[in-house]
C-alpha positions in Angstrom: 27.5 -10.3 11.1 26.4 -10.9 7.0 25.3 -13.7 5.5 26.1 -14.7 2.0 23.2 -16.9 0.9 22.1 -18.9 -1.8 17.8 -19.8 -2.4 16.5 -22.5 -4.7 13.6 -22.7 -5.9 12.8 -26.9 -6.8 10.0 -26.1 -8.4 11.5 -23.9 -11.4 15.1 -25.1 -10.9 16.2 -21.5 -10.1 18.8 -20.4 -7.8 19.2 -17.0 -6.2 22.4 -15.7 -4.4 22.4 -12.5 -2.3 23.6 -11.5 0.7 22.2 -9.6 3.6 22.9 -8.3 7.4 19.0 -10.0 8.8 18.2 -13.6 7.0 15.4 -14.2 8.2 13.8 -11.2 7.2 15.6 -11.1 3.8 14.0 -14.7 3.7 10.9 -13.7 4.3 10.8 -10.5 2.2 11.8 -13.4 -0.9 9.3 -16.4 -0.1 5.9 -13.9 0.7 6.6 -10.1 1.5 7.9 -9.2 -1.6 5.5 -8.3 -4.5 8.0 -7.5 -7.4 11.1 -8.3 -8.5 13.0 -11.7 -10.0 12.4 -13.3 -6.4 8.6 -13.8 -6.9 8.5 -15.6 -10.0 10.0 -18.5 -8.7 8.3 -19.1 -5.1 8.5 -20.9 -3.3 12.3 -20.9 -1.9 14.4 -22.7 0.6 17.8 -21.3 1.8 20.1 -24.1 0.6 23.4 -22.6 1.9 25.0 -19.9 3.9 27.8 -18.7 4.5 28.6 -16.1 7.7 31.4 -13.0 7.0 32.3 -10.6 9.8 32.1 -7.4 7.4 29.9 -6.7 4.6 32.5 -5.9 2.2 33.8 -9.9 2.9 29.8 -11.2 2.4 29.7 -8.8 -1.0 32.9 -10.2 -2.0 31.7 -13.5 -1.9 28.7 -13.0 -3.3 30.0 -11.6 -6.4 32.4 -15.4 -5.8 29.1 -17.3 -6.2 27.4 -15.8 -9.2 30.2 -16.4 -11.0 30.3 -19.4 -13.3 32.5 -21.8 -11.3 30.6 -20.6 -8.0 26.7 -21.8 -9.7 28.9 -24.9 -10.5 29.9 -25.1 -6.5 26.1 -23.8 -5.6 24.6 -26.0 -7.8 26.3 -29.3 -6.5 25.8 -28.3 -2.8 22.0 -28.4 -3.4 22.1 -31.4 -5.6 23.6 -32.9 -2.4 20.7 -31.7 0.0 18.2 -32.8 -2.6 19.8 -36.0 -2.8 19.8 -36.6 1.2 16.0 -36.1 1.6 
C-alpha cells in the first residue's frame, strides 16, 4: 500500500506533497528526524490529506497530479477547509 500525502506547515503557509510506502515514518523523518533538506525550514507539519493507491506507480502518478497548478489549487482548499473546522 502507498500513500500520496500532502504536509502544511501553518506557521510559514507552506505545503509539501510527496508520497511514500511508511507514513508514519516519512512523517516523522519531515517533522524532527530529518536535518536537511526543504522539509526542515518549515517545521512544524501536520499531514493535511492522504490519499491510499495500491501500486507505487498509481501514488507517483498522483503525486506528480498534485504539484501541479490546479492540484495546489485542490490541496490548498482541502486545508483551508480543515483550518476552517477547528
Amino acid at each position: 500500500m502507498f500513500v500520496t500525502y500532502v504536509l502544511y506547515s501553518e506557521k510559514f503557509n507552506q505545503l509539501y506533497i510527496g508520497y511514500t510506502s511508511d507514513l508514519m515514518n516519512r512523517f516523522h523523518s519531515h517533522k524532527s528526524f530529518a536535518t536537511k533538506g526543504h522539509t526542515i525550514k518549515y517545521r512544524p507539519w501536520i499531514v493535511a490529506y492522504v490519499e491510499f493507491h495500491e501500486t507505487k506507480n498509481q501514488a507517483l502518478t498522483r503525486e506528480k497530479q498534485l504539484k501541479s497548478s490546479r492540484g495546489r489549487k485542490f490541496c490548498r482548499e482541502q486545508i483551508l477547509g480543515l483550518i476552517s473546522v477547528r
